[in-house]
N, C-alpha and C positions, 0 to 999 in steps of 0.2 A: 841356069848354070849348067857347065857340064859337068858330072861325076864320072870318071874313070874306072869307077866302083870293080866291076870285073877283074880289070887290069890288076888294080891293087890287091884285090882276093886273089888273084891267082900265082901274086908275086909271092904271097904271105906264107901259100899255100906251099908253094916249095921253097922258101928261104927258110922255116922257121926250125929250130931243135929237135930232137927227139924229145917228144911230151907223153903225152895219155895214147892209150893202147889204142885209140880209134882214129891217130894221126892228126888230130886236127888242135889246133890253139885253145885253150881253154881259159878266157876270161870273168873274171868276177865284176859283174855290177852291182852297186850300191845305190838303195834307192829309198828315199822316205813315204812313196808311197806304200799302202793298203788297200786289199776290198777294190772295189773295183775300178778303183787308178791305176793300181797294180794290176788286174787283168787286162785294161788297156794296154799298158806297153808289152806284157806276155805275148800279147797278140801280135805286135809288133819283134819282140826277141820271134816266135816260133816262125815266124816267115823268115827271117832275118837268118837263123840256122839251117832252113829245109832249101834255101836258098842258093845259099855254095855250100863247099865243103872243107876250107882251110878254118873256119872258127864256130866255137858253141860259145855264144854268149849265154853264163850262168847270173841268173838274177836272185839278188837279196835284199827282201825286205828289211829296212834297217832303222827302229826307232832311235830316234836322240841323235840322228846322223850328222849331226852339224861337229858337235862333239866328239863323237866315238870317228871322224873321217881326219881330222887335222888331230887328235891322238896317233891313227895307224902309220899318217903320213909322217909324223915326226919320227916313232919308231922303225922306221924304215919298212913298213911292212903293209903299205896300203892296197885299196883294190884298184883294179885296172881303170875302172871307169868309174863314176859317183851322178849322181841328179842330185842339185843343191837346189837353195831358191839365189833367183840372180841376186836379191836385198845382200848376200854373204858373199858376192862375189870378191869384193873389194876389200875383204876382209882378208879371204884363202890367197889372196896373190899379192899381199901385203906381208903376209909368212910366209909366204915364198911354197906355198903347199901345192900349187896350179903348175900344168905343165903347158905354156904357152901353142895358140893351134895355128898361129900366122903361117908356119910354112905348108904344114896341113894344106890350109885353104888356099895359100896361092898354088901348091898343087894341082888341087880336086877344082880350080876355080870357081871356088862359092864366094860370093862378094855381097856386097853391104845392100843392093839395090835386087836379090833375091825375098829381102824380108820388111816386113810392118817396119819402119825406119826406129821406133821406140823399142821395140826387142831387139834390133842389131843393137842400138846405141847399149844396152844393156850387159851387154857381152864383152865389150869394150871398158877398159883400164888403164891408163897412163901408157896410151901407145900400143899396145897391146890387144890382142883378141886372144879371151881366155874360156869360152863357152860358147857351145850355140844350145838354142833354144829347142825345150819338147813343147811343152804343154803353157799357151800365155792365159793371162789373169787380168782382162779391165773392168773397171768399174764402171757403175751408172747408177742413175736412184729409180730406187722401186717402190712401189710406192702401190697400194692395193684401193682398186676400181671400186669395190663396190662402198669402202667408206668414204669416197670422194662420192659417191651419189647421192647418200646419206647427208653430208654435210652441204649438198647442192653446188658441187662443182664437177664441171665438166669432166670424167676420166678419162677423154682421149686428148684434154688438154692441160700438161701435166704444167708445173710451173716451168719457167724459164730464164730467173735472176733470183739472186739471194733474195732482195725484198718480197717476188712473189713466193717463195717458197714460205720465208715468215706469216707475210697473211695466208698461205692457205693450212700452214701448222694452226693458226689459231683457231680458223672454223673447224678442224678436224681433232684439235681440245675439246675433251664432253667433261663434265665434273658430273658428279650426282649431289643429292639433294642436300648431301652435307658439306658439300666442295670438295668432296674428296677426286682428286682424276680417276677416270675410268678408260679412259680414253687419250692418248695423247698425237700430234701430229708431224712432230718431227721433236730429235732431241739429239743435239750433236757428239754429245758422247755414247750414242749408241748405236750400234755395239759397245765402240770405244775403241776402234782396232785402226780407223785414221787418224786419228787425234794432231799427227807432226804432217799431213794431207792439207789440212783445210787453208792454209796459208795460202795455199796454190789458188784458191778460189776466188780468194781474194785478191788476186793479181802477184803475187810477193812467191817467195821461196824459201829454202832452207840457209841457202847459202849462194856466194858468188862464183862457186868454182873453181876458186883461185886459193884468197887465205882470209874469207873473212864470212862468220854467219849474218843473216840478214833478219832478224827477228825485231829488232829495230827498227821497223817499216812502218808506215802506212797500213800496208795489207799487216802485218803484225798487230799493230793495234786495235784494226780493224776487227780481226780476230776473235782476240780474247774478247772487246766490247762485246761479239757477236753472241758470245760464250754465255757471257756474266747474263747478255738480256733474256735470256732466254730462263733462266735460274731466276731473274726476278720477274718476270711475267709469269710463269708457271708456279714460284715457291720450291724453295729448295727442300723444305722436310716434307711440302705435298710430293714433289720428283722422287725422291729421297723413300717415302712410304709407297708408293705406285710403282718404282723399280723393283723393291721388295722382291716382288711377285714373279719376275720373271725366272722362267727357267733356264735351263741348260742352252746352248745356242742350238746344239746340231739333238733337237726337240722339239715335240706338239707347244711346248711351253715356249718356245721362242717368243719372243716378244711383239716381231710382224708376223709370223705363223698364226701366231694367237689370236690377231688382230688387237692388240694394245698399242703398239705402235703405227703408226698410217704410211709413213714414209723414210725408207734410210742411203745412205751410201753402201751401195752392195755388190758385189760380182758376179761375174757370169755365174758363178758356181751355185748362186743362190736356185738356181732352179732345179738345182737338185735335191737341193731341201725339201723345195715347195711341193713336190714330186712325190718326196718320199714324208714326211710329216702334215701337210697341211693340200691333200689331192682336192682339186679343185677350186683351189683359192683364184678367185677375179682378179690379177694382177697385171701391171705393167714394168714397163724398164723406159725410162729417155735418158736422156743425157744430164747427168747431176746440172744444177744453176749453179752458174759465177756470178760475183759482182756484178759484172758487165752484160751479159746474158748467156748465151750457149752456142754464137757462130764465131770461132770454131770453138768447140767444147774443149773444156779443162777435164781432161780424163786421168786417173789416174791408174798406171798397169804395174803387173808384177810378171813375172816367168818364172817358170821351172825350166832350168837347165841344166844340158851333160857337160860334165868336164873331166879331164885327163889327170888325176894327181900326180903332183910331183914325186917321182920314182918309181912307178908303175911298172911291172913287169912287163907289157905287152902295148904300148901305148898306138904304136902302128895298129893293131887289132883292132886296137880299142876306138883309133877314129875309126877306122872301118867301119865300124858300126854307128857311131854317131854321124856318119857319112850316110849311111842307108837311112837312117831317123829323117831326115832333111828331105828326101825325095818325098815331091805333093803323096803319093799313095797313100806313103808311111805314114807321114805325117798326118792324114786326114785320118786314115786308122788311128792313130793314136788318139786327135784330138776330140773324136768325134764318139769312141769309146768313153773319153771322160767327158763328156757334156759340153766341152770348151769349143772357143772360134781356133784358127791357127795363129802361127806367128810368120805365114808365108806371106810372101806379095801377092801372090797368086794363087786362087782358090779353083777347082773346080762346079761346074753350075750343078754337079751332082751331091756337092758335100751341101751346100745347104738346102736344098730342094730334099734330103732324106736326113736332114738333121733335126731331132726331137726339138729344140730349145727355141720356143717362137720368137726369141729377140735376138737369137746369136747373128743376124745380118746387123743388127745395130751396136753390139759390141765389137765387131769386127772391125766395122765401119769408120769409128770412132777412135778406135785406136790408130788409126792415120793422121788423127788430129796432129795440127802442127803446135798444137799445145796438151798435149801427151807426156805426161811425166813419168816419173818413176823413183825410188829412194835415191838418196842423194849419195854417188858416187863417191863416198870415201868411206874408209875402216871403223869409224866412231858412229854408223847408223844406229847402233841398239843403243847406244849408249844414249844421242841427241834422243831419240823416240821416248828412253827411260825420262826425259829431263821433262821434254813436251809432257807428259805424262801426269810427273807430279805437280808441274806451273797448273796443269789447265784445272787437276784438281782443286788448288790452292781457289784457284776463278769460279769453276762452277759452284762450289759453296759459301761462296762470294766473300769466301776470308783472302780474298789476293785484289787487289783493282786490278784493272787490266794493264795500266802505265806500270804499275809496279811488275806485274807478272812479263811484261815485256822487258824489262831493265834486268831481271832475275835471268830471264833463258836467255838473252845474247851475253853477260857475262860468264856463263854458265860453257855455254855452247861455244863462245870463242876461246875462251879455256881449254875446252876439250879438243878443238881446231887447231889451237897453238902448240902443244905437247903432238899433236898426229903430224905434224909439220916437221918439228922439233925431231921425233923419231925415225922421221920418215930421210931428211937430211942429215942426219947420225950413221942412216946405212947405207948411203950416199946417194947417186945422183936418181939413179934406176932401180928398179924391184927387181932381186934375184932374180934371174931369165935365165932357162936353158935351154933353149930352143932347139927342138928334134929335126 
């Protein structure tokens, strides 16, 4: 892509107001990182500033940002810039809180075939490009070596299809002498944090895009059966008393930290746990199993992204600087600060050749999958996740059958589909647009 970057700094730099005593644009970012996510993109703001001289971008660490950014923005009184996660995007630009970046980018000529095609698509809303991407988030299963030697399977031969992943959860099940688990080898709701994920694995999805949820499947029933058997193979009050035990997530007590667990659905991030709580852990990363098996893998991704709120004082500025974020340098400073792969097309053969994360070329990699997903593109995701939520609980303690717990979430879920339709045709045809 080409960015213009100079050009528009130097337009900024003499078009803008009399501001702050040192001449130059003074922007507020909002950002929900901490610790050293936050000094990643610092690193990135401090070049960003030393760099021209029309803008200082000001960064603010802001918890509960989801909340306290669509409060300022209603108030009339938001910051210039925000890092959301992309799962809220379709949320902010359904309130009309987003300030749209289409001409932005046909501008600065950034287009769709600069980036991983599942974090463009991410950015993207009813016609609309309303974010681009810092920091992406794919999944993979991880799954730790030295207890696959233990239970005499091969650790550089991880499973490949939901069926092997079951047999090899059941050799890496240990009971002790009273039955109690000591030991377990996979277990789907843990963490617990894909729970409205796993459908995808099974071939199926949340919905059809259009006006109707899809829990009603094949892959749906699929599902929950997968759910329930697991609860009756292993024993819901043995799960139930062996959970017990586990700690904190982000702790020694982790449940694969600890080695209680053998194998989970986890993100790149996780090796920064493993890093930092459990150094030296024998671990791997491939590509979770589907159904079918894993060419091309079913990945599941998320992002951190910047966006422009609706009414922002400086929004010119403010892409500016989400313009500089986008350039490979930045961008690999940024990503490579927080332990992550990028959300570029294009990497340099230096960022992973000096990248700590021994799997980040396979996270990367995978997020090209042409079955790469990501939350499902409309305003009711917390809501569907809440509903996934309590069905799958009803299933794991096997007070739900699965045929039943399926009939509960698609009239549940197209209820919720119905009414965001419903409201959505109430405030007519298109999402408030203001296009700068």
């Amino acid at each position: 892509m080409r960015l213009p970057l100079l050009a528009l700094l130097a337009l900024l730099s003499c078009a803008c107001t009399r501001g702050p005593a040192d001449g130059r644009v003074h922007i507020t970012y909002w950002e929900k990182w901490a610790g050293f996510e936050a000094d990643a993109m610092r690193a990135v703001i401090e070049r960003f500033n030393t760099a021209q001289t029309g803008i200082v971008v000001e960064f603010m660490s802001i918890s509960g940002i989801g909340r306290k950014l669509l409060t300022a923005t209603a108030g009339g009184d938001p910051p210039d810039l925000a890092g959301i996660w992309s799962s809220s995007l379709p949320s902010y630009a359904e309130h009309g809180a987003l300030t749209p970046l289409d001409n932005y980018l046909r501008r600065a000529d950034i287009r769709a075939g600069t980036y991983v095609p599942v974090y463009w698509r991410m950015c993207q809303y009813r016609g609309h490009t309303w974010a681009l991407p810092s920091t992406p988030g794919s999944t993979a299963l991880i799954y730790n070596k030295e207890l696959f030697r233990r239970a005499g399977l091969d650790p550089e031969r991880p499973p490949r299809t939901i069926a092997e992943l079951d047999a090899y959860a059941k050799k890496l099940t240990v009971y002790d002498a009273a039955s109690n688990i000591v030991q377990l080898g996979f277990l789907p709701t843990e963490p617990g944090w894909y729970n409205y994920a796993w459908i995808y694995y099974f071939g199926g999805a949340i919905w059809d895009e259009t006006n109707k949820v899809t829990f009603a499947t094949p892959a749906g029933r699929a599902m929950f059966a997968w759910i329930a058997d697991y609860s009756r193979r292993c024993g819901v009050k043995a799960v139930q008393q062996f959970s017990a035990g586990f700690g904190n997530f982000a702790s020694p007590q982790n449940a694969f930290l600890a080695g209680k667990v053998a194998m989970e659905l986890q993100g790149v991030w996780m090796y920064n746990y493993i890093e930092k709580y459990a150094p030296g852990l024998d671990w791997g990363a491939a590509p979770f199993p589907a159904l079918d098996g894993i060419n091309p893998p079913v990945v599941y991704t998320e992002a951190d992204v910047l966006v422009i709120p609706r009414g922002a004082r400086h929004p010119d500025a403010a892409f500016a600087f989400i313009q500089f974020v986008q350039q490979q340098t930045n961008m690999e400073l940024l990503c490579r600060g927080q332990l992550k792969a990028s959300p570029l097309a294009q990497v340099s053969a230096n960022f992973f050749a000096t990248h700590p994360h021994p799997y980040l070329p396979l996270f990367y990699e995978t997020s090209f999958s042409p079955r790469a997903f990501t939350t499902p593109a409309f305003s009711i995701h917390d809501e569907i996740a809440r509903e996934v939520n309590v069905v799958i609980d009803g299933v794991r303690l096997l007070q739900l059958a699965p045929d039943d717990a399926v009939a509960i979430l698609q009239s549940r879920g197209q209820r919720a589909l119905d009414r965001m339709l419903a409201q959505r045709a109430r405030r007519g045809v298109d999402i408030l647009v203001e296009t700068p």
